[in-house]
Phi, psi and omega in degrees: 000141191273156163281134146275152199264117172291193179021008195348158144205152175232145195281134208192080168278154200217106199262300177319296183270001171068000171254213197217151185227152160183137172280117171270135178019095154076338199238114191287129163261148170241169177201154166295135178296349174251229189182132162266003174289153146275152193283160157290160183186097187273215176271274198331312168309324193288326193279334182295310184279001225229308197288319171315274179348301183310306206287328173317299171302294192320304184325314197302311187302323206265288211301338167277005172264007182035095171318247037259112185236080205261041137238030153213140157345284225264099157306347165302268163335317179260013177273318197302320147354283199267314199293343199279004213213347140323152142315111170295126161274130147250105182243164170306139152281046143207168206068199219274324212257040213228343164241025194294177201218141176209153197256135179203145195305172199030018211287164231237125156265272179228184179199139188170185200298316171270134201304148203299100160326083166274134182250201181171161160256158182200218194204124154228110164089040180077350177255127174343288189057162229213091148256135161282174164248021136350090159264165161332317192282344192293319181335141156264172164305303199279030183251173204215178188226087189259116177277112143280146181235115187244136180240120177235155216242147163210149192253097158070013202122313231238098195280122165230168177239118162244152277146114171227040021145138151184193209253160198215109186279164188284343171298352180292325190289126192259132181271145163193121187081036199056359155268172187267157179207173157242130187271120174175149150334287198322312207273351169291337208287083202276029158236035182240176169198179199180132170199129194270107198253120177265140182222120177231107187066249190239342165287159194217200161214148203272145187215147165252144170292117178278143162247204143238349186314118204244015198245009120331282186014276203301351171265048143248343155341144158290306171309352183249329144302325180293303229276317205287299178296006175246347167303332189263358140104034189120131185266172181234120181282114172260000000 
């Protein structure tokens, strides 16, 4: 005779509200999502939630340009994904810098089926540029374009990542050398980042942002790891 499973419950964290929802017999229960016990916290766990963290925050930005990542349900889920495969930032829990943002190479726009634009920066005619591996021929009649724009900002000290988007016609686009390109001043800009994202209907192409930005940098330190693990009360000695 098969057993039945009792108290089934499925499980539903919540990043935006820090507690956990899960139905139990019928019924939601909520609870905080967090613990006064302490955690374990070798190096390797501390750099996974320290990555974990990063991506979250970035996630709050970026959603409001409504991403597409049509291989999950969840548009969440597949940027938090993708996003697991950064440079780990380490800043402290605590102070100013403790909900900071850093614009760092690859962070993740969208993701799907059609194939990936890869991009780079150069010049044409003395001017900045945006260049693909783009040809004419490569184009469908129907695709469309979305340019993202990651910005990074800093205050007082203090780092943030903004996100903006918006559609980009084909007449912009400049041939040189037989690739497609975007032309612009703009493209200079070494607190910017860009990723040109292809859409036909409900497909995309998966694209990460290229920058010159390097001012992540300095949190990726072994010293910017000690000052973050000593806010955290510490690694667990193996």
């Amino acid at each position: 005779m098969k057993s039945k499973k009792k108290n089934a419950s499925t499980i539903f964290r919540s990043p935006a509200t820090g507690k956990t929802r899960y139905v139990r017999l019928g019924t939601i229960v909520e609870r905080p999502a967090t613990s006064n016990e302490r955690r374990s916290n070798t190096r390797q766990q501390f750099e996974q939630r320290q990555r974990m963290r990063h991506s979250i925050a970035l996630w709050k930005e970026l959603k409001t340009c409504n991403p597409m990542f049509t291989e999950h349900k969840i548009a969440y889920n597949g940027f938090i994904s993708l996003a697991n495969r950064l440079p780990v930032v380490f800043v402290p829990c605590k102070g100013m810098l403790m909900y900071a943002t850093l614009l760092v190479p690859g962070i993740p726009v969208s993701e799907g089926t059609i194939m990936e634009a890869k991009q780079q920066f150069g010049t044409v005619d003395g001017t900045a540029a945006l260049v693909t591996n783009l040809r004419h021929k490569d184009l469908h009649p129907r695709e469309d374009f979305l340019l993202y724009t990651a910005e990074q900002h800093v205050n007082n000290g203090y780092p943030w990542v903004t996100f903006k988007v918006r559609n980009v016609k084909r007449s912009e686009f400049i041939e040189t050398e037989g690739f497609l390109a975007l032309v612009d001043n703009d493209f200079s800009d070494e607190k910017k980042g860009w990723a040109l994202v292809r859409v036909n209907g409900k497909r995309c192409s998966s694209q990460g942002i290229v920058t010159r930005c390097n001012y992540y940098e300095q949190f990726t330190t072994e010293e910017a790891m000690q000052v973050a693990v000593k806010s955290y009360g510490g690694l667990k000695k193996v």
